[in-house]
C-alpha positions in Angstrom: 99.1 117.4 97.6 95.7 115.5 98.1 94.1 115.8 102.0 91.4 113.3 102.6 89.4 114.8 105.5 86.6 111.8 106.9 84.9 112.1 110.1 82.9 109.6 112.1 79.9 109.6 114.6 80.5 106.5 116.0 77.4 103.8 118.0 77.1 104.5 121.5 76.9 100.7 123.2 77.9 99.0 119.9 80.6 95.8 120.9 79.7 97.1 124.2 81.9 100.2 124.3 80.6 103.9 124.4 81.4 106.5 121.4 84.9 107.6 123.0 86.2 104.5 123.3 85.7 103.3 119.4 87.1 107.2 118.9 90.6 105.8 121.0 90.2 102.2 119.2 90.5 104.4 115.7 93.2 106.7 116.6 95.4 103.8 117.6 94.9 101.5 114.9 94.5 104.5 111.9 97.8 106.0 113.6 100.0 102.6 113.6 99.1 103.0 109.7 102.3 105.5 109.4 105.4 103.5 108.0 102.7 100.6 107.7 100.9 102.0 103.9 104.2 104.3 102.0 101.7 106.5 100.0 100.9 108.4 103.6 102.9 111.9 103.3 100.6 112.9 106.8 98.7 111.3 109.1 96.6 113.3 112.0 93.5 111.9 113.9 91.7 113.7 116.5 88.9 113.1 119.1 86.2 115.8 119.5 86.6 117.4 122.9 83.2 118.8 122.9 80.3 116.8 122.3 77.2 118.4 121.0 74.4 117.2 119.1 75.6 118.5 116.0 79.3 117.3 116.4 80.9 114.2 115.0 83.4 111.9 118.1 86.3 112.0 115.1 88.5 113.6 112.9 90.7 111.8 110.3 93.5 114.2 108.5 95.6 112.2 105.7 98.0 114.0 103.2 99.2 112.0 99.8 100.9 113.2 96.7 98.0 111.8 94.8 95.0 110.7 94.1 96.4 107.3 92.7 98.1 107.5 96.2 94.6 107.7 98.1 93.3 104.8 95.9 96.0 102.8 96.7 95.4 103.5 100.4 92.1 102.8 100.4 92.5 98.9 99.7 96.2 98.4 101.2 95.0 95.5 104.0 96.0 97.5 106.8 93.4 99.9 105.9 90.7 97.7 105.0 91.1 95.6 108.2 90.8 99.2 110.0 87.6 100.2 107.8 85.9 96.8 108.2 85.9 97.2 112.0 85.0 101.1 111.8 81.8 99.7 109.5 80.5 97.4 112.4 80.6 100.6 115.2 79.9 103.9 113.2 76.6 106.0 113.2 77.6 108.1 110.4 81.0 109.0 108.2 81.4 112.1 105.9 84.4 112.5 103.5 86.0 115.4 102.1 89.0 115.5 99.8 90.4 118.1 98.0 93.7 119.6 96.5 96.0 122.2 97.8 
């Protein structure tokens, strides 16, 4: 199983809505992705309850059988339509995906 970890620090103000709301915005629209792209085994989001300085506003967890799977995910239109808005209102995104 591949889990693709990606986190986001998202633009205070941007669209005029703070960091916490674009947080909501994703975790609603990345979460009606479920039953939406088939290559998703797992799907959990979560919003940072402690802001700090160091911390990023959200968590994306995703589980597929492959990577082929993850590729495939990556440009379904759902997703893209998703990742187009989260380009216009992030700060900074980090990805990590590994095997287990």
């Amino acid at each position: 199983m591949l889990k693709h970890i990606v986190m986001w620090r998202f633009k205070e103000g941007a669209e005029g809505k703070s960091r916490m709301e674009h947080a909501q915005w994703m975790k609603e629209h990345l979460e009606a992705l479920v039953g939406v792209v088939p290559q998703i085994r797992s799907l959990e989001f979560g919003i940072n309850e402690f802001p700090s300085p160091a911390a990023y506003d959200a968590v994306l967890t995703v589980c597929f059988d492959s990577k082929a799977d993850l590729d495939t995910y990556k440009v379904h239109p759902a997703h893209v339509a998703v990742s187009e808005h989260c380009e216009q209102v992030r700060e900074a995104r980090v990805v990590v995906d590994y095997f287990v």
